[in-house]
LOFIGU-450215 format. One line per 3 residues: for each residue x, y, z of N, C-alpha, C. Coordinates in nm, 4 decimals, decimal comma, m for minus. Atoms other than C-alpha are relative to their C-alpha. Layout:
# LOFIGU-450215
X/Y/Z/X/Y/Z/X/Y/Z  ...
//
This chain:
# LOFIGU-450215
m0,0097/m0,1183/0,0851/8,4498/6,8961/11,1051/0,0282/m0,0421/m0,1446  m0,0277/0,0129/0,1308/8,4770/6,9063/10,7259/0,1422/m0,0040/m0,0633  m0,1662/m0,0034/0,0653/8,7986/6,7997/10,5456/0,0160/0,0852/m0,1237
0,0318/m0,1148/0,0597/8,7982/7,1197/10,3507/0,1614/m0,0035/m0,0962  m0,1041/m0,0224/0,1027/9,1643/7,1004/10,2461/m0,0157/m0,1847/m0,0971  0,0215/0,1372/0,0063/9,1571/6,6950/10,2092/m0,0992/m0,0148/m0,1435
0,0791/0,0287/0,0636/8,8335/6,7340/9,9242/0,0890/0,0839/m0,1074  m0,0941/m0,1334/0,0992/9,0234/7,0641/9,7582/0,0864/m0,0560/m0,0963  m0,0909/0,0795/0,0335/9,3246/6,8849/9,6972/m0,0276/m0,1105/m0,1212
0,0782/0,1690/0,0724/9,1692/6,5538/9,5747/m0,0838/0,0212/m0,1590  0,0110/m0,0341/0,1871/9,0090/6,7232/9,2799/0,0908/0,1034/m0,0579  m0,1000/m0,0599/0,0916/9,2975/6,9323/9,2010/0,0942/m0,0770/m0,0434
m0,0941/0,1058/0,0571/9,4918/6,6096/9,1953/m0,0507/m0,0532/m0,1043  0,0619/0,0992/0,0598/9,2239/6,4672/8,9887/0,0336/0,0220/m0,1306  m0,0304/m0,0770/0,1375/9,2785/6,7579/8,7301/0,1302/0,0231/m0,0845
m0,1328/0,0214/0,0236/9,6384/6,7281/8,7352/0,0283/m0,1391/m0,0525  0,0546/0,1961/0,0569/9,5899/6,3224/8,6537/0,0147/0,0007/m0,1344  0,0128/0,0464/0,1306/9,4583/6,4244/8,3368/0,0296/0,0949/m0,0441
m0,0923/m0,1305/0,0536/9,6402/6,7086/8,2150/0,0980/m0,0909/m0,1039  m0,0835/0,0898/0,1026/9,8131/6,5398/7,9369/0,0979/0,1051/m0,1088  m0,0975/m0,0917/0,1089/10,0597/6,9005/7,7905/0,1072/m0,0753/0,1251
m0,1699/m0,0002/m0,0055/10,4232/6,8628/7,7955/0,0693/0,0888/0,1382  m0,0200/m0,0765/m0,0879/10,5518/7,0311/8,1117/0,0960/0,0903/m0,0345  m0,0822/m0,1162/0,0922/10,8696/7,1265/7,9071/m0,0175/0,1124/m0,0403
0,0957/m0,0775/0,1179/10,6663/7,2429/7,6531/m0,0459/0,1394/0,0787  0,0305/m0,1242/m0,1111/10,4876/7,4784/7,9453/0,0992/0,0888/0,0270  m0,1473/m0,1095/m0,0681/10,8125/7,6084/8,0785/0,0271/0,0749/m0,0833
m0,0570/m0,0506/0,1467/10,9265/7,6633/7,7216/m0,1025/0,1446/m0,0262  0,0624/m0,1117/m0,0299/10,6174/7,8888/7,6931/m0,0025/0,1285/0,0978  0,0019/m0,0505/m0,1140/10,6033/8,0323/8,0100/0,1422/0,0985/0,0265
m0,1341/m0,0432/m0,0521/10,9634/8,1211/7,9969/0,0093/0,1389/m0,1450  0,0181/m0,0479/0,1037/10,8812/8,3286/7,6775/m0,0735/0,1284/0,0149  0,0945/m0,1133/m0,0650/10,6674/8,5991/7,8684/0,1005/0,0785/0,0869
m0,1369/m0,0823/m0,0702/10,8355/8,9245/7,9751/m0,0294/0,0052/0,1355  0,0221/0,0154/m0,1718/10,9500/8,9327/8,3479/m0,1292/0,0208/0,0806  0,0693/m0,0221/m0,1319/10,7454/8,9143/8,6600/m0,0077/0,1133/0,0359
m0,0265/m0,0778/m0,0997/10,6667/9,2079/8,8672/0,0898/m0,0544/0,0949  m0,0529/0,0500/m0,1542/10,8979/9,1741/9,1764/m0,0835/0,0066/0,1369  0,0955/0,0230/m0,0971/10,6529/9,0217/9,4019/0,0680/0,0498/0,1809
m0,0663/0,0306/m0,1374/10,8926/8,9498/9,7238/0,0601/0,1261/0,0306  m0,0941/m0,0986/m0,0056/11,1261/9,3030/9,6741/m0,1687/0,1015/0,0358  0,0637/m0,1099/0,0027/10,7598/9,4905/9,6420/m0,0214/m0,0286/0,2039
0,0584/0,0181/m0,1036/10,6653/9,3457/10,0065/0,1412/0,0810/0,0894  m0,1481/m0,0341/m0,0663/11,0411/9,4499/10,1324/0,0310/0,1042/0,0084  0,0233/m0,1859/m0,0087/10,9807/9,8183/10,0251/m0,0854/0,0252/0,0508
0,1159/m0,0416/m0,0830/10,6587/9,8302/10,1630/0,0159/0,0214/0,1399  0,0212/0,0213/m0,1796/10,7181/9,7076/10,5288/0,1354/0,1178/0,0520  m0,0963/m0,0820/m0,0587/10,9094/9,9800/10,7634/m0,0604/m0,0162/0,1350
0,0359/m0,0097/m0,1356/10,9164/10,0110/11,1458/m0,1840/0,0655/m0,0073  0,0891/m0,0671/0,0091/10,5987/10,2704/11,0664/m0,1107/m0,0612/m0,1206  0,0594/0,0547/0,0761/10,4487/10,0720/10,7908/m0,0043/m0,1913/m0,0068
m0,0080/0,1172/0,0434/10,3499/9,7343/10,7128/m0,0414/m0,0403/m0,1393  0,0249/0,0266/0,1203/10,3119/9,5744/10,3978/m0,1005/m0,0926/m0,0128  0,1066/0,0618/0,0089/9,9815/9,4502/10,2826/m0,0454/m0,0886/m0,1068
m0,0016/0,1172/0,0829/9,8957/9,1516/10,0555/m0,1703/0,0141/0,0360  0,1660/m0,0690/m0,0066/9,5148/9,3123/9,9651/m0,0657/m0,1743/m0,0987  0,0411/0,0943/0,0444/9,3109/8,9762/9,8326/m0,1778/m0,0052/m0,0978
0,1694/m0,0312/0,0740/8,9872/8,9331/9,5740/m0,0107/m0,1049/m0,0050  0,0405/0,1780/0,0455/8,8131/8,6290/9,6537/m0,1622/0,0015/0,0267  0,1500/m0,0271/0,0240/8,4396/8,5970/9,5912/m0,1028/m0,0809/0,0700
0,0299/0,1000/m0,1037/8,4074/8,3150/9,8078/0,0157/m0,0826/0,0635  m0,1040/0,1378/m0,0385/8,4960/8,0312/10,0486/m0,0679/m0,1116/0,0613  0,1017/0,1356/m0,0732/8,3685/7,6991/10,1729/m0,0093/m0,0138/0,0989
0,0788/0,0016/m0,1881/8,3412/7,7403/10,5242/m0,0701/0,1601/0,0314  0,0833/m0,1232/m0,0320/8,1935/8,1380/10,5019/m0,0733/0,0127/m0,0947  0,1094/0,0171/0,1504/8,0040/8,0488/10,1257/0,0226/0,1458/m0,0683
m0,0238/m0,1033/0,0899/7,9694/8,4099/9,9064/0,0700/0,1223/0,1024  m0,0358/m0,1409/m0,0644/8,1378/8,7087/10,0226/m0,0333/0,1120/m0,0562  0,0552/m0,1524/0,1503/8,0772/8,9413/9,6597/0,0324/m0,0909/m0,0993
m0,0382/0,0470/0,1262/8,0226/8,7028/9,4226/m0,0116/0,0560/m0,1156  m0,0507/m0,0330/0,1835/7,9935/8,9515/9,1750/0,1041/0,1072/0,0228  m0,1189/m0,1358/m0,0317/8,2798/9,2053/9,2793/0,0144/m0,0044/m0,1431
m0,0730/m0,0111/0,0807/8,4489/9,3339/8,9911/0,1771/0,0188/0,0256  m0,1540/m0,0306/m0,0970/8,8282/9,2517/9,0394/0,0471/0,0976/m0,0629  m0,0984/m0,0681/0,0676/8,9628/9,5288/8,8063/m0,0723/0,1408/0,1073
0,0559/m0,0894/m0,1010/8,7378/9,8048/9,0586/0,1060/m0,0529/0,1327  m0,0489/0,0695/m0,0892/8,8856/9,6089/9,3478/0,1385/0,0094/0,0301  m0,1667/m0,0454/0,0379/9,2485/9,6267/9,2134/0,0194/0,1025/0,0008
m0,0006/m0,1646/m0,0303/9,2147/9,9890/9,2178/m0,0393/0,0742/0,1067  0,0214/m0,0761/m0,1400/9,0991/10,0509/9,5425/0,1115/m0,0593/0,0554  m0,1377/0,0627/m0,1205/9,3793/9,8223/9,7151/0,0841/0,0951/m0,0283
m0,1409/m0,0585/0,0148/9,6356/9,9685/9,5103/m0,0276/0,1997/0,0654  m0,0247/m0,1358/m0,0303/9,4940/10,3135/9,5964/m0,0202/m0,0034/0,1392  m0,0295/m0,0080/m0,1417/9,4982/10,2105/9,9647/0,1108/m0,0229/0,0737
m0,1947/0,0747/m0,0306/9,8695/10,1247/9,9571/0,0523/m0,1432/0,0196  m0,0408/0,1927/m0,0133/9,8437/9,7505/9,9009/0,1401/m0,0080/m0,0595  m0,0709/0,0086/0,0629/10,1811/9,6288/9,8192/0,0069/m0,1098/m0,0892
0,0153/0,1078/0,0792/10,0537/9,3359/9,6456/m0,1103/m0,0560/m0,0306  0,0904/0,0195/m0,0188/9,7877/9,1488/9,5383/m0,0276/m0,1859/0,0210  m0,0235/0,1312/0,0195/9,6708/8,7815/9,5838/m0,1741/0,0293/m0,0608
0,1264/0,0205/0,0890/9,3557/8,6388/9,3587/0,0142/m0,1585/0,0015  0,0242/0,1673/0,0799/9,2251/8,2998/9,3623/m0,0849/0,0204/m0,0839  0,1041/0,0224/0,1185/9,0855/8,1610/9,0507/0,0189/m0,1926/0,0603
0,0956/0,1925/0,0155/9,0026/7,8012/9,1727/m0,1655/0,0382/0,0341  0,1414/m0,0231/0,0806/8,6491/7,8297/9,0191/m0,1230/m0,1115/0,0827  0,0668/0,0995/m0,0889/8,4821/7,4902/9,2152/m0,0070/0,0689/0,1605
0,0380/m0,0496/m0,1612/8,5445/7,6042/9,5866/m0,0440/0,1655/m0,0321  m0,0363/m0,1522/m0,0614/8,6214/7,9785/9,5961/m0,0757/0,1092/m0,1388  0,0758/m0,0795/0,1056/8,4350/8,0957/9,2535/0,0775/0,0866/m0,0794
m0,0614/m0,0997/0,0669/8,7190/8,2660/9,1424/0,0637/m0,0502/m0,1522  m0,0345/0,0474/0,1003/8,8872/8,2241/8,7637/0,1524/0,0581/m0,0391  m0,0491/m0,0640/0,1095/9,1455/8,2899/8,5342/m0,0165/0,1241/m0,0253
0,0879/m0,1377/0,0506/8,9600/8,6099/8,4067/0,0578/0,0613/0,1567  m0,0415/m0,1330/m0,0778/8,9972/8,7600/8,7560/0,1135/0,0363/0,0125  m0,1708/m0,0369/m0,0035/9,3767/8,7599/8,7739/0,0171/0,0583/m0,1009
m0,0486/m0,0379/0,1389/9,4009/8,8650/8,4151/m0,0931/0,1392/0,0545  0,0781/m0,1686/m0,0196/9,1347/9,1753/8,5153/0,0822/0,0492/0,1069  m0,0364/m0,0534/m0,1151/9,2729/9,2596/8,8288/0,1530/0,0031/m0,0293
m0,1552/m0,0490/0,0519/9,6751/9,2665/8,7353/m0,0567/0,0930/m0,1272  0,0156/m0,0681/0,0836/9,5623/9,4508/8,4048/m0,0219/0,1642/0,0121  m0,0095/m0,1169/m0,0836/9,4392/9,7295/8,6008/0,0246/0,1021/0,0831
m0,1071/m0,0693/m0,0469/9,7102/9,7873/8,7999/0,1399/0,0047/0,0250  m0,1405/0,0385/0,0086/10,0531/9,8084/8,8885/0,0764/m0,0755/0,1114  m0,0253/0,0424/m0,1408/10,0871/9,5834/9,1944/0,0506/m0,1684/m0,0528
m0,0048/0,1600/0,0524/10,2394/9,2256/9,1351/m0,1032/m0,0792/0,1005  0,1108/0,1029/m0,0220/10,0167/8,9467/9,1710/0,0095/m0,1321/0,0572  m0,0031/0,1484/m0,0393/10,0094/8,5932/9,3615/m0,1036/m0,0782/m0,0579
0,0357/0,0659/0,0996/9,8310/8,3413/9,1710/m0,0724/m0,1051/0,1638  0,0137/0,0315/m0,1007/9,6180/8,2119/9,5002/m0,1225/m0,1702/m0,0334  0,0737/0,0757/0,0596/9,5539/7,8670/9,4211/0,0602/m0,1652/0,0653
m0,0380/0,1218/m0,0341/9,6087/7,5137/9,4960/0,1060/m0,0923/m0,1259  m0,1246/0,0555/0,0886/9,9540/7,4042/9,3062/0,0553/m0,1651/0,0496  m0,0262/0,1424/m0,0426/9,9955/7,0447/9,2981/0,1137/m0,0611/m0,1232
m0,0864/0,0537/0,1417/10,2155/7,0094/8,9259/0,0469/0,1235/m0,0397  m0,0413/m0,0215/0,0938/10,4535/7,1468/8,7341/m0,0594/0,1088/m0,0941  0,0924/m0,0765/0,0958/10,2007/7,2474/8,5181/m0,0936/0,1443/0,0404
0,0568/m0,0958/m0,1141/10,0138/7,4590/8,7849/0,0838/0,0986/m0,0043  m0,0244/m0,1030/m0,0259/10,2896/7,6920/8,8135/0,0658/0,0763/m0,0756  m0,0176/m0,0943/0,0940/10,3676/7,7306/8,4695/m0,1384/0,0718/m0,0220
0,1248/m0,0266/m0,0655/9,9793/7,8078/8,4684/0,0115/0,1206/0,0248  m0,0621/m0,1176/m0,0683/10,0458/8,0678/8,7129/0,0549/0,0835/m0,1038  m0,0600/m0,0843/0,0854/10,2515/8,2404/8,4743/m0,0325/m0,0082/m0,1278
0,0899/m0,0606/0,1438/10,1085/8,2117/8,1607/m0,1190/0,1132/0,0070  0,1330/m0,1067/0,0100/9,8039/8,3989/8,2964/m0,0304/0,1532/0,0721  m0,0536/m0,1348/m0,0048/10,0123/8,6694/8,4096/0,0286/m0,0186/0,1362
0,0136/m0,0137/m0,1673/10,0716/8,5814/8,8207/0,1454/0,0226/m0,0188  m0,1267/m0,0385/m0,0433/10,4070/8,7273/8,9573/0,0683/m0,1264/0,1378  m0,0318/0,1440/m0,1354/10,3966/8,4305/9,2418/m0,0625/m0,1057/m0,0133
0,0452/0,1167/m0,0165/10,2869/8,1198/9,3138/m0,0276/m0,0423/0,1413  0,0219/0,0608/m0,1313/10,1370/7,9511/9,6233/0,0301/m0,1544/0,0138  0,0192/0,1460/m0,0209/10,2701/7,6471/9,7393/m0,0201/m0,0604/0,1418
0,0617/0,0119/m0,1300/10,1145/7,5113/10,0395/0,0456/m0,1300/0,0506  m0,0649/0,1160/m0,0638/10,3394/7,2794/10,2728/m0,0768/m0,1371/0,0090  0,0718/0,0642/m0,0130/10,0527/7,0820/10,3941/m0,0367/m0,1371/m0,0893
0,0687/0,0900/0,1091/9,9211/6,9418/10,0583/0,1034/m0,0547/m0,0837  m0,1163/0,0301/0,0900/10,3197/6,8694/9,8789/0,0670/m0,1160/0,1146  m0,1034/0,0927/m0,0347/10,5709/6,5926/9,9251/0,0960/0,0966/m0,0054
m0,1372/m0,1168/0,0185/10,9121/6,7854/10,0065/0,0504/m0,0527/m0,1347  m0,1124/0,0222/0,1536/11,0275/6,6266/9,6490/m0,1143/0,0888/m0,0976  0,1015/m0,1291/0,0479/10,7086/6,8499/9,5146/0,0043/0,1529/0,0562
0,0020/m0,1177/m0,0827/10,7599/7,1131/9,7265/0,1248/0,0984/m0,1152  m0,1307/m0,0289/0,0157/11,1281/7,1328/9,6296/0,0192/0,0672/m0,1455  0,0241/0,0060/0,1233/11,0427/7,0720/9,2395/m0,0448/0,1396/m0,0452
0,0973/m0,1705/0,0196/10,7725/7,3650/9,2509/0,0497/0,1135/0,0044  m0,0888/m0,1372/m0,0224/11,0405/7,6073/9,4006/0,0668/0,0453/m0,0973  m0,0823/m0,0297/0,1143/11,2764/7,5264/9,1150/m0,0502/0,1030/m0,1099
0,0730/m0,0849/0,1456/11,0126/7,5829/8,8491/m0,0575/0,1205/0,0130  0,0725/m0,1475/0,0355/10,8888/7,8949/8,9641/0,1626/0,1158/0,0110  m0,1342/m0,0373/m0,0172/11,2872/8,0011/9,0311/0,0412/m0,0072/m0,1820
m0,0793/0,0194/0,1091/11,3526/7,9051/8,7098/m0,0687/0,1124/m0,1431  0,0798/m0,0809/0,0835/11,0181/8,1383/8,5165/0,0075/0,1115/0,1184  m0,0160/m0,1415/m0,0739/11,1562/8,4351/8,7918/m0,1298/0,0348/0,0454
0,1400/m0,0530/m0,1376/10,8411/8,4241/9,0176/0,0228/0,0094/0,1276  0,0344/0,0188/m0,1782/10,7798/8,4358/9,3779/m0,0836/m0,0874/0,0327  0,0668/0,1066/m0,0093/10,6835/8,1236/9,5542/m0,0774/0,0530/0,1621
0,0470/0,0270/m0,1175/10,4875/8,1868/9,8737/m0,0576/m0,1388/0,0271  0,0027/0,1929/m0,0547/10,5337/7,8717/10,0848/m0,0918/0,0010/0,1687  0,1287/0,0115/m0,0802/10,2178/7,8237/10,2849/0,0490/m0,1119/0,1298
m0,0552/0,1141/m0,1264/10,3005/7,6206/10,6650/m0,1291/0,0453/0,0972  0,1619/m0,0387/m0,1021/10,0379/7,6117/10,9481/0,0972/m0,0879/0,1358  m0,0485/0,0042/m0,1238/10,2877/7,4915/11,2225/0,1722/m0,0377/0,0154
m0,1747/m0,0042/m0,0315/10,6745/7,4532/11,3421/0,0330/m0,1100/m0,0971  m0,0175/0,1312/0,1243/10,7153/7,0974/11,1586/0,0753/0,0401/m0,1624  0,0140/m0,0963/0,1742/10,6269/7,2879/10,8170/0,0604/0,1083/0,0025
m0,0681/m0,0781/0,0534/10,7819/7,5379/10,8870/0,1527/m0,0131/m0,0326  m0,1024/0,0499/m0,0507/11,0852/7,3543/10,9453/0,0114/m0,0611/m0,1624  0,0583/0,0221/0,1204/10,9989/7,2046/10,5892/0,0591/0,0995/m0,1219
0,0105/m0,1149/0,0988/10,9780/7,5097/10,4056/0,1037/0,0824/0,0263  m0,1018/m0,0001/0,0756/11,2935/7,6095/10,5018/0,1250/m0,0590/m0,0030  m0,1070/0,0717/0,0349/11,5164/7,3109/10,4625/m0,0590/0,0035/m0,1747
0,0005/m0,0165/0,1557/11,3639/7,3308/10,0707/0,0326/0,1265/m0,0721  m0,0429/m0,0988/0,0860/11,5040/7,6686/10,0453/m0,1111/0,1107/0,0122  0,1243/m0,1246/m0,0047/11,1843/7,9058/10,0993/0,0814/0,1604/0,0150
m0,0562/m0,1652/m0,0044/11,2772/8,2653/10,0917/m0,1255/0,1220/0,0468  0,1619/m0,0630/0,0021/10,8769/8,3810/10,1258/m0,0575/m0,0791/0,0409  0,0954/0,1014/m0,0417/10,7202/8,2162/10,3798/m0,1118/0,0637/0,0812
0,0992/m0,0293/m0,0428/10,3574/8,2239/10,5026/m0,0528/m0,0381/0,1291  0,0648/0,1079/m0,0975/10,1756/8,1128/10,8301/m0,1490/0,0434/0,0242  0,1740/m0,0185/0,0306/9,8156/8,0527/10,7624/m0,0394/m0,0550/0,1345
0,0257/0,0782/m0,1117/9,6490/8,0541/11,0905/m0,1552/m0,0602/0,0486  0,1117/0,0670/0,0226/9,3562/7,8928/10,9471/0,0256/m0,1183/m0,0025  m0,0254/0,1387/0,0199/9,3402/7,4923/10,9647/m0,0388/m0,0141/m0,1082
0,0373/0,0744/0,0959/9,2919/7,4008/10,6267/m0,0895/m0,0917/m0,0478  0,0736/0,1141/0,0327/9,1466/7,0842/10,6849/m0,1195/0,0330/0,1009  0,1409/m0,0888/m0,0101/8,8517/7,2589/10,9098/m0,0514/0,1084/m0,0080
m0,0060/m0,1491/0,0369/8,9257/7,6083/10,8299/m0,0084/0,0543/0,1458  0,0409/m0,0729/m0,0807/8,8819/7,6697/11,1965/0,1659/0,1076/0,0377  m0,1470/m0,0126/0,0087/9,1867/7,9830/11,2887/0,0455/0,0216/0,1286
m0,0752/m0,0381/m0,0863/9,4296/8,0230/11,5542/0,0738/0,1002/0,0242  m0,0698/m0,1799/0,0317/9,4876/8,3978/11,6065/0,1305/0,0019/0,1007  m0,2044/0,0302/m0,0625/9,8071/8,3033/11,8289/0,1608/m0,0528/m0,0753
m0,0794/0,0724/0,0679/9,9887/8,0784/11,5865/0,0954/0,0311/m0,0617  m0,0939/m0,0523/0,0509/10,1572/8,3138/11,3966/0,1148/0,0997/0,0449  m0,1456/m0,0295/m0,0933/10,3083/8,5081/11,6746/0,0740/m0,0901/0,0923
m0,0857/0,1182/m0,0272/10,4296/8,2035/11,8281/0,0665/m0,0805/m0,1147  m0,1051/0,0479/0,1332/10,6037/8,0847/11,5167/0,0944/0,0680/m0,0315  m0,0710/m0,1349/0,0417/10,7684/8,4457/11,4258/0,1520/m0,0756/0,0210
m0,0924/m0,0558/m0,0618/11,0293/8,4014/11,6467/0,1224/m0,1276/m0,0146  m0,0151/0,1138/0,0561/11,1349/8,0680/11,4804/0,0570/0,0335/m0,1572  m0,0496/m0,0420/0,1527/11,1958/8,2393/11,1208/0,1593/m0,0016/0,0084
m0,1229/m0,0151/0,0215/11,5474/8,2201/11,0128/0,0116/0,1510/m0,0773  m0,0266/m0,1378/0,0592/11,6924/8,5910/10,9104/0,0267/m0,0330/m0,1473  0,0058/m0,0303/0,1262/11,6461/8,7014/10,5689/m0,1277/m0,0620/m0,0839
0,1125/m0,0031/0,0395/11,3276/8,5168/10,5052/m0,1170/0,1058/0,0722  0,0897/m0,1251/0,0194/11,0353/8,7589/10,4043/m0,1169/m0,1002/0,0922  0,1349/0,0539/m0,1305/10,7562/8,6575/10,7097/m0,1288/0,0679/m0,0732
0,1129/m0,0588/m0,0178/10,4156/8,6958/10,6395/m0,1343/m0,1094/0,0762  0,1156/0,0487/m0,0674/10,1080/8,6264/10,8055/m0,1754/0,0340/m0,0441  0,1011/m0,0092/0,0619/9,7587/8,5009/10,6755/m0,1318/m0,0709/0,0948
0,1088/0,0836/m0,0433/9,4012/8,4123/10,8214/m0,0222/0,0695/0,0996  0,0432/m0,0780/m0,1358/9,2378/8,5821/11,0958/0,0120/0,1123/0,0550  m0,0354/m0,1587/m0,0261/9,3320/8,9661/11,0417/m0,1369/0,0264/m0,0109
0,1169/m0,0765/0,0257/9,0326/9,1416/11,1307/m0,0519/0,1622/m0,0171  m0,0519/m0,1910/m0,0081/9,1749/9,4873/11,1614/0,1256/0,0981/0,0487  m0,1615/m0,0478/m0,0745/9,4406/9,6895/11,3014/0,0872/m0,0598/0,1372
m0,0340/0,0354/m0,1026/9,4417/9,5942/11,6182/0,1001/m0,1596/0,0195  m0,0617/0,1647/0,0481/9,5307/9,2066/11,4609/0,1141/0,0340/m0,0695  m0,1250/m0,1014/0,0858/9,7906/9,4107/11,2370/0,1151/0,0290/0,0848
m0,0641/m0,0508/m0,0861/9,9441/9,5741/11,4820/0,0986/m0,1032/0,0969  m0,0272/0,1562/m0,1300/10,0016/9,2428/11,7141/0,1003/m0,0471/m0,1258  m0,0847/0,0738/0,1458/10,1708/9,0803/11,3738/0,0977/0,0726/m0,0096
m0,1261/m0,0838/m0,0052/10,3983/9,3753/11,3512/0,0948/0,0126/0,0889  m0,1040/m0,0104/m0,0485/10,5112/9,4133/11,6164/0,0668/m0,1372/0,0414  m0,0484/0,1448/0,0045/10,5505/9,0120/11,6386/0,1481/m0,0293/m0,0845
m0,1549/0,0026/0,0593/10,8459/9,1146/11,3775/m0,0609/m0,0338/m0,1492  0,1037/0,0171/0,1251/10,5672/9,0235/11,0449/0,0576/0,1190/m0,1010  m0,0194/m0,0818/0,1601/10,6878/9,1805/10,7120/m0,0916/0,0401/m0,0857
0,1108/m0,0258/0,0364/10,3391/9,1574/10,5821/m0,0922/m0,0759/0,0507  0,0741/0,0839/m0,0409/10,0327/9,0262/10,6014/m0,1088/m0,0006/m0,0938  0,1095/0,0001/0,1141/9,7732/8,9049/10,3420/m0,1428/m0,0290/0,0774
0,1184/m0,0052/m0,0065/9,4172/8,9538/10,4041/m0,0974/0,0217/m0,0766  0,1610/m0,0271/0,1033/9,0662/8,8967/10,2152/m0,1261/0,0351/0,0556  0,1748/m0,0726/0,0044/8,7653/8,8803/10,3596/m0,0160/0,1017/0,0756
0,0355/m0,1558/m0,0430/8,7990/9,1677/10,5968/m0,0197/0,1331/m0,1286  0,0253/m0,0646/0,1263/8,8633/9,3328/10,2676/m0,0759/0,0340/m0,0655  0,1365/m0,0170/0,1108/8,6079/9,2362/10,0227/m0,1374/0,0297/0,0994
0,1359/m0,0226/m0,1035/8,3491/9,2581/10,3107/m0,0354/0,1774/0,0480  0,0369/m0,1180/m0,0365/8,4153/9,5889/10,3681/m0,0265/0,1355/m0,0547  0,0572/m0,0645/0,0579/8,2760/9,9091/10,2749/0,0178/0,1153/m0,0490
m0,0876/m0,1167/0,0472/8,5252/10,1369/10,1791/0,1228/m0,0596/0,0366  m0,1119/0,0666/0,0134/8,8188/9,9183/10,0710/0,1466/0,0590/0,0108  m0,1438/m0,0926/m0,0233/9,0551/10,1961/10,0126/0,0254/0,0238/0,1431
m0,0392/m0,0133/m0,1422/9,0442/10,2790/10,3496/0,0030/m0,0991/0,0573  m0,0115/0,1162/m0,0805/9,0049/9,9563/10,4968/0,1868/m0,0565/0,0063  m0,1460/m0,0042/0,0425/9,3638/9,8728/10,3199/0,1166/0,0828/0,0409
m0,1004/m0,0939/m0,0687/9,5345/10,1863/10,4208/m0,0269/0,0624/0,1669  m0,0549/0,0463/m0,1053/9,4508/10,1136/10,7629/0,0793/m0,1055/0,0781  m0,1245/0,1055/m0,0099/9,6273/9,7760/10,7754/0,1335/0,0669/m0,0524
m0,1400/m0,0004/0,0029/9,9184/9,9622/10,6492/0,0254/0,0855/0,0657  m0,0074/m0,0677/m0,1013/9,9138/10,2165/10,9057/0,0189/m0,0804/0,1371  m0,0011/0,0678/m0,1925/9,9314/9,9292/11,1998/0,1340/m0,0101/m0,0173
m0,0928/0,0633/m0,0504/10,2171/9,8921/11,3589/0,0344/m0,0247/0,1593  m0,0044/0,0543/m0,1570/10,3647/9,8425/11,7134/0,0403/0,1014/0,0732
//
């Protein structure tokens, strides 16, 4: 199978290599921009016994399913989630795999009032001031691809520019990981990364493993309520989903039936 996270990585390290600003300097900026939305508190109002909280996604494309809408417009897009009761949004802009940019996070937060995750491959410092210069309320940091002294680092700096870190794990190990470094927002992608193939079990066999007071969510392989529903009542706080999303054909509703599942 294709090493899908393994190639990803390798040129985001490449780009990080030669990145030659001041990281200070970044922070210094970065720290200069008025607050965050409250990414983690919006997911915490959202989810109720009768509701779940939804993490609505605009991604235009991916390397193991190729285009999904490569021309969506994310600021249209951002306005149907939010008017389907998304409580958040995620947006990749890595531009090489997934086609997404800069520009769409900046369109899609602009247009509405939902905080934003910044859905991207964070490997520096610089990455998650990044993140916040271009307006993201979170950050993704993905167990898999960090050293726990990167992991750890990344938490600080987005702790320190008042973001939300969603900390990406794909099995007990990592999750075990994510939270001896302190995680507070953790994810379980039950996609493999490195072949993208997913494991629609994985994340209710993990649940029950969370330590109280971290915010649970669950990513990869929601295909509808019925997958919703199973997550909820698994004990899931939210759950982020894309391509059922962008694929489908009346988004508002698609959205405000994931937040209608529960158990």
């Amino acid at each position: 199978m294709p090493a899908y996270l393994d190639t990803i990585i390798a040129a985001h390290r490449a780009l990080a290599a030669d990145d030659r600003r001041d990281p200070d300097e970044l922070m210094a900026q970065a720290g200069l921009l008025p607050e965050p939305r409250p990414f983690t508190p919006a997911l915490a109002a959202a989810g109720s016994p009768n509701r779940l909280a939804v993490i609505s996604e605009i991604k235009r494309r991916s390397p193991s399913k190729g285009d999904l809408d490569p021309d969506l417009d994310p600021a249209s897009v951002a306005k149907e989630y939010e008017a389907g009761g998304a409580a958040c949004l995620s947006i990749l802009t890595d531009r090489e795999f997934f086609g997404g940019s800069t520009q769409d996070l900046e369109a899609a937060r602009a247009a509405c009032s939902l905080p934003v995750l910044r859905k991207d491959f964070t490997v520096s410092v610089a990455d998650v001031c990044d993140a916040r210069l271009m307006g993201a309320d979170a950050v993704l940091l993905i167990v898999t691809a960090l050293s726990n002294q990167e992991l750890s680092a990344f938490l600080a700096a987005a702790a320190q520019l008042s973001m939300a870190a969603l900390v990406e794990v794909h099995d007990g190990a990592e999750l075990g990981q994510a939270i001896d470094a302190g995680a507070t927002l953790i994810g379980v992608n039950q996609r493999d990364l490195h072949t993208f193939e997913v494991d629609p079990g994985l994340a209710v066999s993990l649940r029950s493993t969370f330590p109280s007071g971290v915010v649970s969510v669950a990513e990869s392989g929601i295909r509808g309520v019925d997958d919703a529903a199973r997550l909820a009542a698994a004990g899931y706080d939210a759950v982020l989903v894309g391509e059922t999303l962008v694929r489908s054909g009346d988004r508002r509703a698609a959205v405000a039936e994931l937040v209608g599942a529960h158990s």
